[in-house]
C-alpha positions as CSV (number, residue, x, y, z in Angstrom):
1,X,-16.9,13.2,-13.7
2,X,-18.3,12.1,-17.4
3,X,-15.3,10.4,-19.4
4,X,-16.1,10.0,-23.2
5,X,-14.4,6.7,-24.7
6,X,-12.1,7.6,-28.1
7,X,-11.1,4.6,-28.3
8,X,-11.5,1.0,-26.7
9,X,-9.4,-2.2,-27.7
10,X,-11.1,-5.4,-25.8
11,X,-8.1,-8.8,-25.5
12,X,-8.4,-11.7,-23.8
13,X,-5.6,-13.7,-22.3
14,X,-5.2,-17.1,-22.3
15,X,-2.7,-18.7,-19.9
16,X,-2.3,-22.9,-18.9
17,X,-1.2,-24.0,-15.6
18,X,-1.4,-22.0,-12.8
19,X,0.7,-18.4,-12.0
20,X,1.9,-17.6,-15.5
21,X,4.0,-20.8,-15.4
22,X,3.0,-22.4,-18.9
23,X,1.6,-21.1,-22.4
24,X,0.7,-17.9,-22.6
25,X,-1.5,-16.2,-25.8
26,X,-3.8,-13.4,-26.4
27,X,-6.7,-12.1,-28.7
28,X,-7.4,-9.5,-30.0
29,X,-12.0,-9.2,-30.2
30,X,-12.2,-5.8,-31.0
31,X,-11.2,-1.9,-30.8
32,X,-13.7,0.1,-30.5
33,X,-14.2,4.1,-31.3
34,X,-16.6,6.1,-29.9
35,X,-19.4,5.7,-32.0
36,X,-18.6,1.8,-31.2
37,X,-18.6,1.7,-27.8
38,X,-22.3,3.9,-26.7
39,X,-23.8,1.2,-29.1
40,X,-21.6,-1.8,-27.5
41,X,-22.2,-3.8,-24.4
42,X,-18.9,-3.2,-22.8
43,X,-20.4,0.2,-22.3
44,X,-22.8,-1.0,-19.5
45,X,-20.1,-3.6,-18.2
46,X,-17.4,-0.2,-17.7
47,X,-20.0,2.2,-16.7
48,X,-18.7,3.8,-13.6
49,X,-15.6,3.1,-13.7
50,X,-13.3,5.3,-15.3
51,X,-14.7,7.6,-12.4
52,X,-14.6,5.2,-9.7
53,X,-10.7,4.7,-10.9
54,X,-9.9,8.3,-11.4
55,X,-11.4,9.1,-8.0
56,X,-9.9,6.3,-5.7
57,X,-7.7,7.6,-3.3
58,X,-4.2,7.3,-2.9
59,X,-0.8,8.4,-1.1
60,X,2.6,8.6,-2.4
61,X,4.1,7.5,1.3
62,X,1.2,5.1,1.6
63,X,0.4,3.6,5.1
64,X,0.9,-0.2,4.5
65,X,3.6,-1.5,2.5
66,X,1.1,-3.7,0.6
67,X,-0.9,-0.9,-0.3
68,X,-3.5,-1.6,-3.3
69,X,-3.2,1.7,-5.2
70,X,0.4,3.4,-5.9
71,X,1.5,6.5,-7.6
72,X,4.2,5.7,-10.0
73,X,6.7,8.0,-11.5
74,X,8.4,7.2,-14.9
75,X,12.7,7.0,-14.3
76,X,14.8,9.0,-16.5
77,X,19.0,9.5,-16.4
78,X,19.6,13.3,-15.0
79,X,19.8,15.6,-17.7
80,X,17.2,13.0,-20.2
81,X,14.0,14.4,-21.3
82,X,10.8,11.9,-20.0
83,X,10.6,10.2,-23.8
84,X,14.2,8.5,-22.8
85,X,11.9,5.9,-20.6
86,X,10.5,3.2,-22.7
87,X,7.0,3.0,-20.4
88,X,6.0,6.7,-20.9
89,X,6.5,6.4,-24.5
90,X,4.1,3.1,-24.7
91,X,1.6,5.5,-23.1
92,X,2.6,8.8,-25.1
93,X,1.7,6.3,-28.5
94,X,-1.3,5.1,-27.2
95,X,-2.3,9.1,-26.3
96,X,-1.6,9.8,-29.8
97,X,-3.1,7.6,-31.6
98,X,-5.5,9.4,-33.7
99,X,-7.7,6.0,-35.5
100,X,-8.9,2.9,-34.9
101,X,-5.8,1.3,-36.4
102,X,-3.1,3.1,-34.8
103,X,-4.6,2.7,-31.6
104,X,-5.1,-1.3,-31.9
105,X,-1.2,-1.2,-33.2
106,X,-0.4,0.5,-30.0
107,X,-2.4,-1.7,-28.1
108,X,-1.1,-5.1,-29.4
109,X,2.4,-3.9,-28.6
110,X,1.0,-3.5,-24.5
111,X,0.1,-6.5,-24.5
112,X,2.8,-8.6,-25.7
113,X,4.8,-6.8,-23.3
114,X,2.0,-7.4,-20.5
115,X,1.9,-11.1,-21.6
116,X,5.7,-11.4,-20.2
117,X,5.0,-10.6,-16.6
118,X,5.5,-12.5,-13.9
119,X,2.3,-14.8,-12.8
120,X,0.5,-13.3,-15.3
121,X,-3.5,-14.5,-15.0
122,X,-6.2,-15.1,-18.0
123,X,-9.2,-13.1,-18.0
124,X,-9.8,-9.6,-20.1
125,X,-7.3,-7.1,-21.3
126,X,-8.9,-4.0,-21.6
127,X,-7.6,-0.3,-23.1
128,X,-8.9,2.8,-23.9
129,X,-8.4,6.0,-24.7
130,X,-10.3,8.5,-23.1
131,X,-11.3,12.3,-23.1
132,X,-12.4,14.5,-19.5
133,X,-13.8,17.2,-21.9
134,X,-14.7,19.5,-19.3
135,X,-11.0,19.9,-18.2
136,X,-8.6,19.6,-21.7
137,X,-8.8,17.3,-24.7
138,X,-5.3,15.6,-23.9
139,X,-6.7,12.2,-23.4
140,X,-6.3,9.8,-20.5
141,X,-4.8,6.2,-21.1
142,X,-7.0,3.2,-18.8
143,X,-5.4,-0.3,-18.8
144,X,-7.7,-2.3,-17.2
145,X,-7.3,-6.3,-16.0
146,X,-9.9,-8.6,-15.4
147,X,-9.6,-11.8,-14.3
148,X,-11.6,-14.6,-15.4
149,X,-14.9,-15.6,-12.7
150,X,-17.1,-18.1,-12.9
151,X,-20.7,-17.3,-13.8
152,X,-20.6,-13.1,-13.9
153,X,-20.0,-12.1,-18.1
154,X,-19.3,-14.6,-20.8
155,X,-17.5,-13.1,-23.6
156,X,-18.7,-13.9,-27.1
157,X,-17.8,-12.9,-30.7
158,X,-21.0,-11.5,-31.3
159,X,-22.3,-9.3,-28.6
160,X,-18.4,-9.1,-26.6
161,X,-20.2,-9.1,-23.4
162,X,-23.0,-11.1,-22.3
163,X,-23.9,-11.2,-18.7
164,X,-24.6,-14.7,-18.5
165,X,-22.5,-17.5,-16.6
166,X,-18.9,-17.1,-17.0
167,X,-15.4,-15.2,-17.7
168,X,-15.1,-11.4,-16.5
169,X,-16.0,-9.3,-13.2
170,X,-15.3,-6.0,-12.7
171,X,-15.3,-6.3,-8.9
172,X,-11.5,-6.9,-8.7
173,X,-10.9,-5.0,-11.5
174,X,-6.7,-3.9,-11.9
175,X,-6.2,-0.5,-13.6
176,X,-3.6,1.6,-14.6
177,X,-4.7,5.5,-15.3
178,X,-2.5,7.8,-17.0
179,X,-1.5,10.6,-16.5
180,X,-1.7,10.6,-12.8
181,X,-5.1,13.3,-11.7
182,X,-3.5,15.2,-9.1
183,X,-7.3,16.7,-8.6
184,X,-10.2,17.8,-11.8
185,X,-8.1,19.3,-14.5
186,X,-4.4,19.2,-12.9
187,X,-2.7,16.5,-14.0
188,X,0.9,15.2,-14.0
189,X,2.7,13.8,-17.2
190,X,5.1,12.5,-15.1
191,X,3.5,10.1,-13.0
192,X,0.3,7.3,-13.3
193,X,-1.9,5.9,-10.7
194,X,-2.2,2.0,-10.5
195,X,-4.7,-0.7,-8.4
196,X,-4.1,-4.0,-8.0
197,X,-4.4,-6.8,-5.4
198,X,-2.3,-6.2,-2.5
199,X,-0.2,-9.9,-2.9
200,X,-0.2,-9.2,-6.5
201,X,2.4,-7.1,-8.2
202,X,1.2,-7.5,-12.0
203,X,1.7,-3.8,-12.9
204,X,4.8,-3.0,-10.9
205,X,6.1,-6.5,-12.7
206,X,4.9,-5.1,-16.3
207,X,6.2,-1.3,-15.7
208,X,9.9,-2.4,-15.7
209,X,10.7,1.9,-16.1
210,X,8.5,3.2,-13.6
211,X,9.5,3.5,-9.4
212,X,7.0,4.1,-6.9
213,X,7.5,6.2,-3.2
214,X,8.1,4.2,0.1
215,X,5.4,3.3,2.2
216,X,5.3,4.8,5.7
217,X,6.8,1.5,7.5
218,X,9.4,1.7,4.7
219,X,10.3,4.9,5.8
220,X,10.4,4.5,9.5
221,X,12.0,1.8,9.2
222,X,14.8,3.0,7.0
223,X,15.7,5.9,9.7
224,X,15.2,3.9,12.9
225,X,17.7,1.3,11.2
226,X,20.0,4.9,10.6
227,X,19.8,5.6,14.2
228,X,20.5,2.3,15.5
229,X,23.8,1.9,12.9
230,X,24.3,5.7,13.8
231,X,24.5,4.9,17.3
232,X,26.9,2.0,17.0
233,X,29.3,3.7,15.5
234,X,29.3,6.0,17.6
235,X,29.7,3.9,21.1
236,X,32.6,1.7,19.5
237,X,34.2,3.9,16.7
238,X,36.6,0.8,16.0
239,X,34.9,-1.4,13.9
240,X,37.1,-4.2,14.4
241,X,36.1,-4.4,17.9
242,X,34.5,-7.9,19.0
243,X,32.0,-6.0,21.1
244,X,30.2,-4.2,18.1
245,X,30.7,-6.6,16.1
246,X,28.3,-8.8,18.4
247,X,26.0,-5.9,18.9
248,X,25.8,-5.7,15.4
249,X,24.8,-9.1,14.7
250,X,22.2,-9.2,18.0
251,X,21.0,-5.7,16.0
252,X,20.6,-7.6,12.6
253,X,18.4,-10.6,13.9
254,X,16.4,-8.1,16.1
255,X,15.5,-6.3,12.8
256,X,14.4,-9.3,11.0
257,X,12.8,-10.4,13.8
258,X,8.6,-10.7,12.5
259,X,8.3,-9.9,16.7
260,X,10.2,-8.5,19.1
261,X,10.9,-7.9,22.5
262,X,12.2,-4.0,24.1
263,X,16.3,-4.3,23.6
264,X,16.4,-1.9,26.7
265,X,19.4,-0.2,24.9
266,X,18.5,3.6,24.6
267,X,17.7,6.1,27.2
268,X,13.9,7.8,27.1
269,X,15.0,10.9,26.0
270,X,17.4,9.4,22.8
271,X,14.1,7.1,22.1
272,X,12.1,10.5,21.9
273,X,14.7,11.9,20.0
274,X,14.4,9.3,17.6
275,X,10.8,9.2,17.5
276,X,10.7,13.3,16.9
277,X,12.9,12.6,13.5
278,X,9.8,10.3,12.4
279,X,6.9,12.5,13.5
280,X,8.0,15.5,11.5
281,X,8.3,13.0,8.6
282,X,4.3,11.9,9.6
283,X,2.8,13.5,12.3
284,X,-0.1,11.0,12.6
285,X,2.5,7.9,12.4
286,X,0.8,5.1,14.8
287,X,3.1,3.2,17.1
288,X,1.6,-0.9,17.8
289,X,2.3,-3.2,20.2
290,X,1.3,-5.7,22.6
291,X,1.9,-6.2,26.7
292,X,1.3,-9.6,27.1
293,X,-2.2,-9.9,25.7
294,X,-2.8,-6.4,26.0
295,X,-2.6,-4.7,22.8
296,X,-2.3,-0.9,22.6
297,X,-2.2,1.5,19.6
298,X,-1.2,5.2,19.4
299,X,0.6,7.7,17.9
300,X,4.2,7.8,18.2
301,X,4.2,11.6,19.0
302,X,2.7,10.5,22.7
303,X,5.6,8.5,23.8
304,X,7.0,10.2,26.4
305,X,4.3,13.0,26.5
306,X,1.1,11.2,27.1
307,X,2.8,7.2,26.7
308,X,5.2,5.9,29.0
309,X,6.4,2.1,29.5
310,X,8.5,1.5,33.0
311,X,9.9,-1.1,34.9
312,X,8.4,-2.8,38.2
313,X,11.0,-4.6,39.5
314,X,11.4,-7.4,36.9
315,X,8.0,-6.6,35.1
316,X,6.8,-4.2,32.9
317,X,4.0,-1.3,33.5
318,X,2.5,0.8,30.8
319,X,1.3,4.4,31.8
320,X,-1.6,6.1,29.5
321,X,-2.6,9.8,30.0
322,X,-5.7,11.4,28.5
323,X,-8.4,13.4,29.5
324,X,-11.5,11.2,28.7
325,X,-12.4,7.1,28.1
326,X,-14.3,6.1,25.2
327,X,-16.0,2.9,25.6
328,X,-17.7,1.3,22.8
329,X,-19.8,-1.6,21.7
330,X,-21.1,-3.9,24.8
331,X,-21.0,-2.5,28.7
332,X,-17.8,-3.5,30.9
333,X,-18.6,-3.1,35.0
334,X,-15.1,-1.0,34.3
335,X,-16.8,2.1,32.9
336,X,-18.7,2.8,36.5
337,X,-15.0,2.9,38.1
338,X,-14.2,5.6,40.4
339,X,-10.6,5.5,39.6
340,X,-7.8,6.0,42.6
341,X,-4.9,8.5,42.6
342,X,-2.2,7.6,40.4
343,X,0.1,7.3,43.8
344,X,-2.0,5.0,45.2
345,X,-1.9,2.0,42.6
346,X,1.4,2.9,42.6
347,X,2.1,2.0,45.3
348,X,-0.2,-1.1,45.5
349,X,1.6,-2.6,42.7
350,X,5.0,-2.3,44.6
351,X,3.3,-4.0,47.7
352,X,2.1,-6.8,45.3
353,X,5.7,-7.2,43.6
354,X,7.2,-7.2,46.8
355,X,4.7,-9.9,47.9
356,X,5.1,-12.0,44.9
357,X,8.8,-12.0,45.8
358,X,8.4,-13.2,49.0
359,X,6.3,-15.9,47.7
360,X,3.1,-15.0,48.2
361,X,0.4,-15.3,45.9
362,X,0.9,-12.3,43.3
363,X,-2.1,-13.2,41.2
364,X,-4.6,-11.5,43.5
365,X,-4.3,-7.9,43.7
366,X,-3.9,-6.8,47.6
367,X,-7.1,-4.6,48.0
């Protein structure tokens, strides 16, 4: 995939004190056109990369709420045509820009706007036009974001880019590609594709106009906060009564809870139910958690199929059915186990609970 540079404006920011928090200014070195930029040392800094951007993967729904790289889609009133949103026409101007000048115009208005973001960082503004000419002409916009590192590039007036001892890495590059390449030659004027660090939220900050899809966990957690609200209402229709109001307020320090314990509130089959509603949503959504120190991950669509959690007397047991164990990395005596009927450690571990509540010693299994 062989993007050819129209046009290339190169700014540097300048902030004091840490996080955006004092003085902030920018300058302009130079814009570029093509002729420019194959003769230009920037060339061999962004070589690669329009590609590498254009071809990093992302989800709408992605897995992690701190995802890295987002879809966006520009916000518009119902019934208002895209040009109504501010963002899209920053990027429409910068598409049409036809000459060095009007593109540099366009570009200095980006970046007084990107200068007003929250913990805004120095380091290298850098946009550029940019033509897939074996798909369309309609050009691509690239906002790219480099942060200054110590001995990587050091930008000069002469040469731009001299890789030397200081200022600008790619490695950590930010970017912002518009429009959004659905796959090679389909592409959506509707949406753009952004990276950043996963603590940092410079683009979402700067594109004031533009919303992005939940995450997964976003999502799950949205509907198993429905059910559980759902199911409230339902057990005490009154909501005056002092019983639902306490369940209510147990319910909302459970959920902001960073861990939790099993509420033993809901029957199997309304927990697999619940779970079903997800797994249509995501049929591959995982399901985490921990049994003392035993941690376990699967997919949700096993609970109560192939997953089950039960009670021993005042203890918990986890049950786990498949067909084969993989074991990986160094050897463990377990993987030469002949392993017993499922009824018969059953049963052993209702002889050992009823030993340890006798008061005998429950810590070593009754073989």
């Amino acid at each position: 995939m062989n993007f050819q540079v129209d046009f290339l404006s190169f700014f540097v920011i300048q902030v004091d004190g840490k996080e955006g928090q004092g003085g902030k200014s920018y300058k302009h070195y130079a814009t570029m056109d093509d002729y420019d930029y194959d003769e230009s040392d920037v060339k061999k800094f962004l070589d690669g990369e329009f590609a590498r951007i254009s071809k990093r993967k992302v989800k709408k729904n992605p897995s992690t709420e701190q995802a890295p790289t987002k879809i966006g889609r520009f916000i518009v009133e119902p019934e208002h045509e895209l040009s109504s949103n501010p963002n899209f026409n920053m990027f429409a101007r910068l598409r049409a820009a036809e000459d060095k000048e009007d593109f540099k115009n366009a570009c200095d208005d980006l970046v007084r706007m990107y200068l007003d973001t929250s913990a805004v960082r120095g380091g290298a503004l850098i946009i550029v036009q940019a033509t897939l000419n074996t798909h369309s002409d309609d050009p691509f916009i690239f906002v790219l974001k480099c942060d200054f590192e110590p001995k990587i590039a050091r930008i000069t007036e002469s040469s731009l880019v001299s890789e030397v001892e200081m200022a600008i890495s790619a490695r950590n590059m930010k970017s912002i590609m518009y429009p959004y390449m659905l796959e090679e030659g389909m592409n959506d004027e509707w949406e753009l594709k952004i990276h950043q660090s996963s603590h940092a939220r410079y683009f979402e900050d700067f594109l004031k106009f533009v919303t992005y899809e939940q995450s997964m966990p976003e999502i799950v957690n949205e509907h198993v906060m429905g059910f559980v609200q759902n199911y409230v209402e339902t057990k005490w229709p009154d909501a005056s009564n002092e019983e639902r109001q306490q369940e209510e307020r147990d319910l909302e320090l459970w959920a902001a809870s960073e861990k939790r314990d099993l509420q033993g509130k809901w029957e199997p089959l309304q927990v697999v139910e619940a779970a079903q509603h997800i797994v249509e949503l995501k049929p591959e959504i995982e399901v985490r958690f921990k049994l003392d120190d035993t941690a376990v991950r699967g997919l949700l669509s096993d609970f109560g199929a192939k997953l089950h959690i039960t009670k021993l007397h005042d203890r918990y047991a986890l049950i786990i059915e498949g067909d084969a164990f993989t074991f990986e990395k160094g050897f463990s005596p377990i993987e030469l186990l002949q392993p017993e009927s499922f009824e018969t450690v059953a049963e052993r571990l209702k002889e050992k609970r009823q030993h340890e509540n006798e008061g005998m010693d429950g810590d070593t299994p009754p073989w």
